[in-house]
N, C-alpha and C positions, 0 to 999 in steps of 0.2 A: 383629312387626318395628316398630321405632319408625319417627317421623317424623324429616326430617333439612331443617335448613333451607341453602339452595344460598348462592351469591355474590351472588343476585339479591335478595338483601335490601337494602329501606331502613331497616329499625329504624325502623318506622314505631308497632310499639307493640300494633298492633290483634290481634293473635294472645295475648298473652300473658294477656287479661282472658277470652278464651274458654278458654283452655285447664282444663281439669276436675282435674286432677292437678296443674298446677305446676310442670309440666315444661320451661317456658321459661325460657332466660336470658338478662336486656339485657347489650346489650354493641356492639361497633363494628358489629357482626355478631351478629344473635339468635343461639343456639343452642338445642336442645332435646337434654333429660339421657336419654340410651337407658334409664334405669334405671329413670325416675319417668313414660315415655311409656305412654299405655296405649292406642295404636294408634288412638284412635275417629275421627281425623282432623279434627277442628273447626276444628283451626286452619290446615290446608291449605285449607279452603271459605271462609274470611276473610280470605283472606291477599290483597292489592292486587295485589301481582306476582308472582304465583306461583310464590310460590320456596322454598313447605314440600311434599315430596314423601313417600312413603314410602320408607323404608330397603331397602339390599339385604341 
């Protein structure tokens, strides 16, 4: 199941340099691609406000 990142984003930036796959996207609001996630969670353990979770 992918990671999914919430409202509580600042697009602060700091997730996207950990992510292993490339799976993040800038924007007003990060997003992360269900297709290109491969679940290890590194970027929810970096994340300032905890606002990348895993997916339902």
């Amino acid at each position: 199941m992918a990671y999914v990142i919430s409202d509580d984003c600042i697009a602060c930036g700091t997730c996207i340099d950990e992510c292993p796959s490339e799976a993040i996207s800038e924007g007003e609001k990060y997003s992360i691609n269900p297709d290109l996630c491969v679940d290890c969670g590194t970027c929810a353990g970096v994340c300032p406000s905890e606002a990348i979770h895993p997916g339902e």
